[in-house]
C-alpha positions, 0 to 999 in steps of 0.5 A, a space after each residue: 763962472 766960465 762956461 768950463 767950471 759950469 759944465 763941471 759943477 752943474 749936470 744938465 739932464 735932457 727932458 725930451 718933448 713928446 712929439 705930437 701924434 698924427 691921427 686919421 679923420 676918424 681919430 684913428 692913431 697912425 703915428 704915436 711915441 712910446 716910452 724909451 730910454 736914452 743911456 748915458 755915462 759919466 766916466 769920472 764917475 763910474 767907479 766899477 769900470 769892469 763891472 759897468 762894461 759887462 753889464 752894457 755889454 749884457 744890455 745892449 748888445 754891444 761887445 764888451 771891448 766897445 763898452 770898456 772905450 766908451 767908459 774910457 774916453 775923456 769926456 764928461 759925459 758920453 752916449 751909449 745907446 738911444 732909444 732903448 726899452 724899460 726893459 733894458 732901461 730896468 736892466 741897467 738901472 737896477 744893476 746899481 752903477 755908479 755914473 751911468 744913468 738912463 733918461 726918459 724919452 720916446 720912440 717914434 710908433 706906427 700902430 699901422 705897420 706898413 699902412 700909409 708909409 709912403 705918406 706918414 714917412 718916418 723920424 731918425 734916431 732923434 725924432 727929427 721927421 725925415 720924409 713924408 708929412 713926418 717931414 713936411 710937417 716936423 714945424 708942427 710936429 717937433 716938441 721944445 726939449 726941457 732940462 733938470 739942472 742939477 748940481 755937481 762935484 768936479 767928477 760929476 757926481 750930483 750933490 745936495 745942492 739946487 736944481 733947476 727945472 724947465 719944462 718940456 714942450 710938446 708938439 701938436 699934434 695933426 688930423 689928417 684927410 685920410 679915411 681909415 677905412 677907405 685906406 684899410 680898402 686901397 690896402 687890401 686892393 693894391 695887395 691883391 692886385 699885386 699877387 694876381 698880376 705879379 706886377 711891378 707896383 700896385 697904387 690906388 689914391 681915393 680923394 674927395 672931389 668936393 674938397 680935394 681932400 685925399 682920403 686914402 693913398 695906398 702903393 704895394 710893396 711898402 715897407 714897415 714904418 716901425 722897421 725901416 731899412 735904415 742900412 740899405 739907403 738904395 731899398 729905403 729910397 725905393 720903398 719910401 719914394 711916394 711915387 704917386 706924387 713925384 713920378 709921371 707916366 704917360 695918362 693913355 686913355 684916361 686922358 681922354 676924359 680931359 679931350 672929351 671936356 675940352 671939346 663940349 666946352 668949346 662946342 666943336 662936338 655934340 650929341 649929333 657928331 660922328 667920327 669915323 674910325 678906320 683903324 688909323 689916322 694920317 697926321 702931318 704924313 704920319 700914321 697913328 693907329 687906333 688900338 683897334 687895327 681893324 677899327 670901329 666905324 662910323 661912331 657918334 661921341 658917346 660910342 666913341 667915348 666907350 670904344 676909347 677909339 684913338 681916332 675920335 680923340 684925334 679928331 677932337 684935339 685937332 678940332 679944338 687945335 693947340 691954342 684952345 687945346 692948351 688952355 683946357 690941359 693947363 686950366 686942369 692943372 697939367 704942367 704945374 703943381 697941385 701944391 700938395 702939402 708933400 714934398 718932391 712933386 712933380 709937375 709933369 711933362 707937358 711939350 711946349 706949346 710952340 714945338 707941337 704939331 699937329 701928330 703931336 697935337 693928335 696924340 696928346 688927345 688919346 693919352 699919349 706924348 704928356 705925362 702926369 702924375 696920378 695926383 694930378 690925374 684924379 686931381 683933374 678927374 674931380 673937377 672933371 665931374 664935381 661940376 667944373 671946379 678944380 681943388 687943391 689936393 691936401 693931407 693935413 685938415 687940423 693941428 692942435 695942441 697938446 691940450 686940444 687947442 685948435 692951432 690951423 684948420 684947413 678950408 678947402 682951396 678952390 684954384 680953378 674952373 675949368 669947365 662949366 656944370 652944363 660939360 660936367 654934368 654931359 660928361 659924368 653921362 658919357 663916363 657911366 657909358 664907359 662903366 656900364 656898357 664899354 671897357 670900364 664894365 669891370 668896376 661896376 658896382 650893383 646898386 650903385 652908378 659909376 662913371 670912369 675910363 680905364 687906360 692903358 700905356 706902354 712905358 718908355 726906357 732911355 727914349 725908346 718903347 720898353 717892349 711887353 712893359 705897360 702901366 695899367 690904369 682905371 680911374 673912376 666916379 660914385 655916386 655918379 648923379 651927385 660924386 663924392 668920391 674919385 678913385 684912381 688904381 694903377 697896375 705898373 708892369 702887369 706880369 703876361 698877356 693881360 695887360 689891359 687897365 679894363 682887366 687889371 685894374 677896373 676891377 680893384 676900383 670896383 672893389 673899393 667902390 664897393 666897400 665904401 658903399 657898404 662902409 658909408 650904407 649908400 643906397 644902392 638901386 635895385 639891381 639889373 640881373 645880369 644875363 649870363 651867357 657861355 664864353 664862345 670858342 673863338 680860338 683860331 678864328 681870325 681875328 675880325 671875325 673872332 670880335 665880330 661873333 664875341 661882340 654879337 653876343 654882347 661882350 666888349 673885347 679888347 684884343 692882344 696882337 693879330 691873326 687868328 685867336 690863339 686863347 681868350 679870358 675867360 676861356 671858351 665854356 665859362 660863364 660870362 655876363 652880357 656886357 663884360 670885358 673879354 680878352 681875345 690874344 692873337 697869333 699871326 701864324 706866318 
């Protein structure tokens, strides 16, 4: 028989595959199928043309000239609408038509709406993954569609005659790393951040520093998986974009951490160093200024460390100089893939080891002139402090089969050692510091020890400074004597004069510490009580001496221009404990 006459005589009806679910670590369903319909027409066989469009008109919603062309056209078999709902589905069957039928399938479901879209990504129409794991993983994920042959007269109409029938495959499904609490946490953090900062973009990443495992990964604004805008590619490129793993950004002062690593690996710093910051240093006739003009003074590492003086971190690059320098960025990731199971990432922008100089060199150690991506960041941070071993990242942590049948498992993947425990375990000390006592006191947690370092980085547009525009960060630890978890928070073009990762996003990290302390009944230490004092009234006091009486009270300040104070947060009469971060914003009144 030709391939003709069997298309003629024999009917094949599509029996689609379900496509395999993906769930969260605690078998929490992110993405599912739900029964749909896809509606289809033989139009040698409609016998109520008039009828038949009217009705497909009804149902589907499309114009009543739209159903009669289709039941027009000269072919076989036509499609007239994907993916429909039983109840429309019911509609159209039982209206009785002649040559038009609906087929069973599924559509795509998110029973989280909006959470995780950056990860999980989205299907189109035919179930096909898109972008995101949906993408990444569709080899596992896509199911083997089966067919009822049955057959037909030479209009298409089904006879008495045989069938045969080949059954659907359907896909595996995927566990993954994410914790659906932790990521419930993130959600809640970035949102909120969101709306007290009126910020750009608010992102969180929480990860497992003795595996690499991500445990939630949160960005706001996000979009509904169950409502892509499909129509505006520009919006869905934007919304969809994880940009947590594809884009960089200067580190600022969390890169410290890795220039503190790098300096008690080689030994060119101990507890007896002291630096000595006058508010800049001059490099190869350049002058780099600390972010304190007025400058810190004499300091031993730890000081420095919770002062993120500029200048001490210069003096550590240009100790350790390029070659060792460069080693220690590269044996930490910075300037390669993670290889991350996602696609599109970034490797970042690290400057040629042979173009660097010195100021260059100076500057890559508080943050600046290298840019990462903030996987590769809290990447690093975990075995910054897990004791020295550096993990790949991963979503994925198991595929089955539709019966339950284990098909890949994943171990976690050890690629590198760059410090020893001896550096980790000093430099878990010198992070709680920072925590406890320096500008990372915002994310303290009662009860619970936690290291980081907050950051803070002007953006850049066409080559040159964007004015007022900073990405703010905090990236952290806990517990910190034995570390589980690493949190990175980020706020993207914080809205106003309070743009400090100190004040910004320490705090939301602290609040996700928090949460996962009481969701996993950490053991908390018995709390400190915090002294309380008044906030002073500094406003129109210069500005040396407005640090001078703030800091003498007990506070850590980060400071907002130059000249006299002209306002502080919290403002002068409010409670504010002994230990906290305050703003002071200056004026020069010339």
């Amino acid at each position: 028989m030709t391939q003709r006459a069997a298309e003629q005589w024999y009917r094949d009806l599509p029996l689609s595959a379900p496509r395999g679910n993906i769930y969260a670590s605690g078998g929490e369903l992110l993405a599912g199928n739900v029964k749909a319909y896809d509606v289809y027409a033989r139009p040698n066989a409609v016998t109520e043309k008039a009828r038949a469009a009217e009705t497909l008109s009804d149902a589907l919603g499309m114009s009543l000239a739209a159903a009669e062309e289709k039941l027009s056209e000269r072919r076989s078999e036509v499609t007239l609408a994907r993916r429909v709902s039983p109840e429309v589905a019911e509609s159209i069957d039982g209206a009785g038509l002649a040559g038009i039928y609906c087929v069973a399938t599924y559509k795509r479901s998110y029973p989280y709406g909006s959470t995780l879209s950056k990860v999980i990504g989205f299907t189109n129409v035919d179930g096909d993954g898109q972008n995101g794991l949906e993408g990444y993983y569709d080899r596992y994920l896509s199911g083997t569609d089966g067919y009822l042959y049955a057959e037909a007269d030479i209009a298409g109409r089904e006879t008495d005659g045989d069938t045969r029938y080949v059954p659907a495959v359907a896909g595996c499904d995927l566990e993954l790393t994410i914790d659906a609490d932790i990521q419930s946490y993130a959600e809640s953090a970035v949102m909120a951040a969101h709306a007290e900062w009126q910020a750009k973009s608010c992102s969180a990443i929480v990860t497992d520093v003795r595996t690499g495992g991500i445990k939630a990964l949160a960005s706001y604004p996000s979009y509904d998986l169950n409502d892509v805008p499909r129509n505006d590619i520009e919006l869905l490129n934007l919304l969809s974009k994880n940009t947590l793993i594809t884009d960089v950004y200067e580190p600022g002062s969390t890169f410290k951490i890795f220039t503190t690593a790098a300096a008690l690996e080689a030994g060119v710093v101990g507890e007896n160093s002291r630096f000595y910051c006058g508010g800049s240093r001059t490099v190869d006739g350049t002058r780099v200024r600390c972010w304190r003009t007025a400058g810190h003074g004499s300091q031993d590492l730890a000081e420095g460390v919770k002062n993120s003086c500029n200048c001490v971190f210069m003096d550590l690059a240009l100790s350790l100089g390029t070659s060792r320098f460069y080693e220690a960025i590269e044996a930490f990731g910075f300037g390669s893939k993670t290889n991350v199971d996602f696609f599109g990432e970034s490797a970042g922008i690290v400057m040629k080891k042979e173009n660097v100089k010195n100021v260059d060199l100076a500057r890559i150690g508080f943050g600046q002139a290298i840019a990462v991506t903030p996987l590769q960041l809290i990447t690093a941070v975990g075995a910054a402090v897990n004791g020295g071993t550096l993990y790949e990242p991963y979503f994925l942590s198991e595929v089955r089969s539709a019966e339950g049948d284990v098909v890949y498992e994943h171990a976690p993947k050890a690629v590198g050692r760059p410090i020893t425990e001896q550096t980790s375990a000093k430099l878990r000390e010198l992070l709680v510091g920072v925590v406890e006592e320096g500008g990372g006191s915002r994310a303290a947690v009662d009860g619970i020890k936690i290291g980081g370092k907050t950051g803070t980085a002007q953006k850049y547009e066409n080559g040159a400074i964007a004015s007022g525009k900073y990405v703010s960060s905090f990236v952290g630890f806990a517990p910190a004597d034995d570390p589980k978890y690493a949190v990175l928070f980020i706020v993207d073009e914080p809205s106003g004069y309070t743009y400090y990762g100190s004040l910004t996003a320490a705090p939301y990290a602290g609040r996700i510490f928090s949460r996962i302390a009481d969701g996993e009944n950490w053991r908390r230490a018995d709390a400190e009580d915090k002294v309380y004092i008044t906030m002073p009234d500094v406003v129109g006091t210069d500005q040396a001496a407005a640090v001078a009486e703030l800091e003498n009270a007990g506070l850590v300040v980060e400071t907002v221009g130059s000249g006299k104070v002209v306002s502080t947060t919290p403002a002068a009469g409010e409670h504010v404990a002994v230990g906290d971060v305050v703003l002071a914003r200056c004026e020069d009144s010339t």
